[in-house]
N, C-alpha and C positions, 0 to 999 in steps of 0.2 A: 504493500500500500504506500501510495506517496506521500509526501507530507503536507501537500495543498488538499490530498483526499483524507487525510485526518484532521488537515483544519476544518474542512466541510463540513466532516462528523460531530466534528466537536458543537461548531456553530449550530449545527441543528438539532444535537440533542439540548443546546442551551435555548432556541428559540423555544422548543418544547416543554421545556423548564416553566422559561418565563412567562407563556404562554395561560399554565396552569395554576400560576398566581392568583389570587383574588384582589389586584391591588389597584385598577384601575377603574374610571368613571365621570364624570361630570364633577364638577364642584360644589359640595350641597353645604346648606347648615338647616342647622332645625329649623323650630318654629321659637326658639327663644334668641337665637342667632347663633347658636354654638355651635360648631365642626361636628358632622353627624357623623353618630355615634361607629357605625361601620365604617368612615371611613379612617377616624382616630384609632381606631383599635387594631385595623390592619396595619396601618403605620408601624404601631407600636410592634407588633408582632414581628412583621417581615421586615421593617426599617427602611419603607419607601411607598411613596405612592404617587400616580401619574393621575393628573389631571386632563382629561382629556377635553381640546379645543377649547382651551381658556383663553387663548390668546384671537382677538377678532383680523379680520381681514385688513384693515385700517393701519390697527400696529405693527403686523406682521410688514408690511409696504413699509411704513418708517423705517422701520429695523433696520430692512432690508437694503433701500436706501442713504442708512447713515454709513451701516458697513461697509458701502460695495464703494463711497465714496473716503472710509477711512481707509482701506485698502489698497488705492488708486494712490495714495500717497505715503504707503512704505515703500523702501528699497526692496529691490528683486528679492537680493537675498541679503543675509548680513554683512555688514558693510558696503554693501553697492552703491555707487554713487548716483544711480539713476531708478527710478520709481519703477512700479508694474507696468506703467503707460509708457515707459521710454524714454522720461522728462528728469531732468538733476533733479535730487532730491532737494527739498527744501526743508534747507536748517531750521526754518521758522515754522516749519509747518508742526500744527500741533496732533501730537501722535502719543499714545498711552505706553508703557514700558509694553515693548516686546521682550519673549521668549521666544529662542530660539534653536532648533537640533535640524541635525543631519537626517533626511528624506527616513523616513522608517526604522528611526534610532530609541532609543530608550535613555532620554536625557537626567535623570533621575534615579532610574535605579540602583538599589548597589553603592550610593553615595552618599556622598553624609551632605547633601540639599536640603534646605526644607526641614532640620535637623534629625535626619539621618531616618525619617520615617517609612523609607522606601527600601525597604533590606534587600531586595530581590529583582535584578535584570530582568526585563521581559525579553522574550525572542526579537531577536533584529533580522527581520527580511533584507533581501537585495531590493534596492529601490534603482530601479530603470536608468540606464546611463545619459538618459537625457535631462533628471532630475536636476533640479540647483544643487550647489553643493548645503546650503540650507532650507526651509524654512519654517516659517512662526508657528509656534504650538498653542501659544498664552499670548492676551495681551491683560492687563492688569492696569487698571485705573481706568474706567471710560470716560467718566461725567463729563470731560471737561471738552472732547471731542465726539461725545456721541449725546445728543441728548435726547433721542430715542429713550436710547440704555438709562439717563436720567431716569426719565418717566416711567420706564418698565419697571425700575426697583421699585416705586410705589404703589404698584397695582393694589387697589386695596382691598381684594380679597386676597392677593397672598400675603398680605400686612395681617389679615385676620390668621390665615392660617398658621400664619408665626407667630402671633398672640396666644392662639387656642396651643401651642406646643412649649412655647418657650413663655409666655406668660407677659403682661402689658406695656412690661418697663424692657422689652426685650432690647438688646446693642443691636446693630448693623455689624456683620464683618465686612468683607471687602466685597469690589464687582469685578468681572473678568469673562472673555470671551475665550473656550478652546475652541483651537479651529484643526478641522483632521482635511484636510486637502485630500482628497481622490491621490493615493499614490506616494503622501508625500507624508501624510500622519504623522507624527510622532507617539510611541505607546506611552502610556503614566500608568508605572508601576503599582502593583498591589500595595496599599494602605490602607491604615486608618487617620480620619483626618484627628490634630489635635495631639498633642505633646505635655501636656501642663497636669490635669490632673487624675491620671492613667492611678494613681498610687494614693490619691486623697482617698482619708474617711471619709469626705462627702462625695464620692463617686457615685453616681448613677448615672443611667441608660442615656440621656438627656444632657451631660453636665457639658460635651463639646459641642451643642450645637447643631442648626441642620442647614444643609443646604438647598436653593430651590433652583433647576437650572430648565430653562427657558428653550424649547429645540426651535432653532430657524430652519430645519431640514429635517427631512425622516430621518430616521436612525436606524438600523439592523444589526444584525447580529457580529456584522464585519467592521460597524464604526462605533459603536453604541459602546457607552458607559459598563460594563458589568459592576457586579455586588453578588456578596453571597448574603443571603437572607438571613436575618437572627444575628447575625455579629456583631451591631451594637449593642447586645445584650449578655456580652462574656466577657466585657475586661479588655487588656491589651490579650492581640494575638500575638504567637508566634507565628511568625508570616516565614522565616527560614524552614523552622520545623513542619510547615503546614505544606510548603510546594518540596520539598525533602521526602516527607510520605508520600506524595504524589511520584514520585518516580523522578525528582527535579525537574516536573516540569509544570509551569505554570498556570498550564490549563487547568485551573480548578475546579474540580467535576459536580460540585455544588454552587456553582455560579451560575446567576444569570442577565442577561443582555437586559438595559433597561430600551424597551423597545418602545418609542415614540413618533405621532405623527409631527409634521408641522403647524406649532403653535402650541400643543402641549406643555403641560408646566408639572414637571416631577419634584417631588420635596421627599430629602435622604434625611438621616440622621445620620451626620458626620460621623461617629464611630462605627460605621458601617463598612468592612472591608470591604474595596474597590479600587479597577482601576479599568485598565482600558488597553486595547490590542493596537498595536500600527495597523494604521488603514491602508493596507495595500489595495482597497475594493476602488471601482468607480464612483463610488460614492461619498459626496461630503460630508462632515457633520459640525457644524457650529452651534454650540453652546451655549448660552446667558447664564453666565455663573454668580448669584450672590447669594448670604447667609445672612443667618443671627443667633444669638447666643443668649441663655439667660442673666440677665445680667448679676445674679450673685455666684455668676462662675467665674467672672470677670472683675468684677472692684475689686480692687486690691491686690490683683494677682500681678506679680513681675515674672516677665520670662525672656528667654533670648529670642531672638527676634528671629523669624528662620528666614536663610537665604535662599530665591527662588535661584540662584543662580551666582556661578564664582565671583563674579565681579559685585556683586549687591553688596550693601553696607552690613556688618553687623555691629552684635551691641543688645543691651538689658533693656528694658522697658518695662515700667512700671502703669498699671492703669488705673488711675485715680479718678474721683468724680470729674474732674475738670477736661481729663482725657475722653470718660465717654458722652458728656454733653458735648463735647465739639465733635463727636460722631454722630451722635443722636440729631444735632444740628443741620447735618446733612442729610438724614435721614429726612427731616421737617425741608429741608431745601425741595427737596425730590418731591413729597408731597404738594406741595406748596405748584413745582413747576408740572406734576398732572392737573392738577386743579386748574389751571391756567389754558393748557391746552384740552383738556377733556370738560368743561366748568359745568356739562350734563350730569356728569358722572360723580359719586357720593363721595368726596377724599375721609382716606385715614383719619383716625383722631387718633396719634399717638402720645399715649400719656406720657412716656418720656421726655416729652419737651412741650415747652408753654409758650412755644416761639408765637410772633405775631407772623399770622398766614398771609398778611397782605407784605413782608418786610421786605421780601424780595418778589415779588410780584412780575420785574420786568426783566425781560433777558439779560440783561447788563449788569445787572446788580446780581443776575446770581451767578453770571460769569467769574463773577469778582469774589463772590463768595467761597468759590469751588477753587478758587486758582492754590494750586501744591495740597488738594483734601487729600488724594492717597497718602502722604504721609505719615496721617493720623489713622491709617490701617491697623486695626484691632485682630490680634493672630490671639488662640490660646492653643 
């Protein structure tokens, strides 16, 4: 048997998997406004649920169109001096921190990244000799050039559904787009999100957080996120020992594809093993990546800051109230800028901040507001 005919295997006994979930559906709440009860409880259980066609025709277009024009002004590949369109890059052009690996590499595993949470290389395919010699996997920080991406972290029924999990004073983590290029993918390594309190008495299922990520494309079995079911519910794994029993290899036979149409909106619990295969398919898959946490996992908690990458800064950080009001702030920014462009539509009321909703009101001011907010990027 070949090894493209075991990928196959593999991929389809995990569609079947996935398949056989109870974890997807429309977006409901009761009749008192709470997150119905099945679909809270599947969460809780399997540690993910997909919202099916949350996202309307309208923003999907936005989206679509902030991307394809933030895109239009990276460099080819890293360091190139001329854009996708063939035009010199422009130094001034505003662009969110790219990530960056090698056509169907595995940038992260095996390293001590992101503070060494990725113990395990995933398989690295031959990527086609016509490939770049790079490119982009992440880009991290959008507000400031996408303000789509603004408006989407506000949606305020996933502001509920992070209320009903994470409770009303929840933090913001960060925002971020993965992007798996037809061919060009990069894998992200098996983890658990979250490094900080794997070892507290206050551990539980919930204490790192979850994440909601936004599909701009279908997904399948060949681009698609996996997770294994129930594993935010055991602690830190061993993730050497777990692909070691597996025969070393990383196909974990209890994984499954989070399989998504466009405009779904899936919400994980970050301590959820997962990661993701190099996309050698024809198929893309781009991502809306943001979180939140509760916030007594977060005051007062100091930790090393993880680097997504060699060159990123390190260093301690500590998050104090003053730290997560000027997250939360942003949070109420992004509210503030749906309301503005959707003003039909019922915004958030996040009790975390008592910001005045009209403060920034006009483009300009909330330009100015957001200018260096990744900064104050909240990790635990």
């Amino acid at each position: 048997m070949t090894m493209q005919s075991d990928t196959d295997d593999y991929f389809a006994a995990g569609l079947e998997r996935a398949r056989a979930l109870d974890n997807r559906g429309p977006l409901r709440f009761d009749a008192d406004g709470r997150l119905a009860t099945e679909i809270r409880e599947a969460f809780d259980d399997i540690g993910f649920y997909i919202f099916e066609g949350l996202l309307d025709d309208a923003e999907l277009a936005e989206l679509d169109a902030d991307l394809d024009a933030l895109l239009a002004r990276t460099p080819r590949t890293e360091g190139a001096q001329l854009d996708r369109r063939g035009r010199p890059v422009d130094p001034e052009a505003r662009l969110p921190q790219l990530l960056w690996a090698r056509p169907l590499a595995d940038p992260w595993g095996g390293t001590e990244l992101l503070n060494g949470r990725h113990p395990v290389r995933m398989e690295e395919p031959t990527a086609d000799t016509a490939a770049p010699e790079s490119a982009i996997f992440l880009m991290l920080g959008l507000f400031e050039c996408m303000d789509s991406a603004l408006r989407l972290s506000a949606h305020p029924d996933v502001l509920r559904v992070a209320e009903a999990i994470c409770g009303g004073d929840f933090v913001p983590y960060n925002d971020s787009i993965f992007l798996k290029e037809p061919g060009l993918g990069a894998s992200i390594a098996w983890h658990q999100d979250g490094t900080t309190h794997w070892d507290s008495p206050a551990w539980h299922p919930l204490v790192h957080g979850v994440n909601f990520m936004a599909q701009l494309r279908r997904t399948t079995p060949a681009n698609a996120l996996w997770t294994v079911p129930g594993t935010h519910r055991n602690g830190r794994v061993d993730l050497r020992a777990r692909v070691a029993a597996n025969g070393d290899s990383t196909r974990l036979p209890d994984a499954v594809p989070m399989l998504c149409e466009r405009g779904d909106i899936a919400v994980q619990n970050r301590q959820c093993v997962h990661g993701s295969f190099a996309n050698a398919s024809p198929d893309p898959r781009i991502s809306f990546v943001w979180g939140f946490f509760p916030r007594s996992a977060v005051e007062g908690v100091e930790v090393e800051m993880p680097r997504p990458a060699r060159n990123a800064p390190a260093g301690r950080r500590r998050y104090d109230a003053a730290a997560i009001a000027e997250r939360a702030g942003v949070m109420q920014l992004a509210i503030d800028a749906r309301h503005a462009h959707r003003p039909a539509e019922a915004p958030y009321r996040y009790a975390a901040t008592v910001a005045d909703a009209t403060l920034h009101r006009d483009d300009h001011g909330r330009r100015e507001a957001l200018r260096g907010y990744a900064r104050g990027t909240i990790f635990i």
